[in-house]
C-alpha positions, -999 to +999 in steps of 0.1 A: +568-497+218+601-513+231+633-505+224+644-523+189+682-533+190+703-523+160+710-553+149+674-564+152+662-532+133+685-545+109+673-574+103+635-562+103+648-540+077+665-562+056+630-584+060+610-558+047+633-550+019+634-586+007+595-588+009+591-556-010+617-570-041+599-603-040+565-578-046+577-559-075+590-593-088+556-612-088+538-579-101+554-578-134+519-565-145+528-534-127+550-508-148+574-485-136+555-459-146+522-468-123+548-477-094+565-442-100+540-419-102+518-433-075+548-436-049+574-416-063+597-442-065+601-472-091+623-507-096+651-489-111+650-461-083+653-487-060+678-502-080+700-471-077+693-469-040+711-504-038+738-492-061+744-467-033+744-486-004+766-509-021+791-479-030+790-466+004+801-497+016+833-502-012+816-526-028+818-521-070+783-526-083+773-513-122+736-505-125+730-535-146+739-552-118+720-538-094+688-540-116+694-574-117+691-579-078+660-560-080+643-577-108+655-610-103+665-607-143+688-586-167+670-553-174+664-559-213+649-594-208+627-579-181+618-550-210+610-573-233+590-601-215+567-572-191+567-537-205+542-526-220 
């Protein structure tokens, strides 16, 4: 395989990312719990994760808002509309 530049790798990153937020979105029928411990992982993890990167980059983020970005809703209205 070729050499990827950064910024490319970047930018397929930031693709995939993206596509796999846009996922979780459309599978509301999929709970945390299923996502979590099949892969480990789960929308708020990934939530948290963004948190992170955001902090590491000075940018003030509170979890609600980064659950937000990742389910595309607050938190509580996601609750109450998909959780079972």
């Amino acid at each position: 395989m070729a050499e990827i530049p950064d910024a490319t790798r970047t930018e397929l990153e930031a693709a995939a990312f993206r596509r796999l937020v846009k996922h979780f979105r459309e599978r509301t029928d999929v709970q945390n719990l299923d996502v979590m411990n099949l892969a480990g992982f789960c929308r708020n993890c990934l939530s948290k994760w963004y948190r992170a990167a955001a902090t590491e980059r000075g940018i003030e983020m509170s979890d609600a808002e980064a659950r937000e970005t990742i389910y595309g809703m607050p938190y509580d209205e996601w609750k109450a509309t998909y959780q079972k």
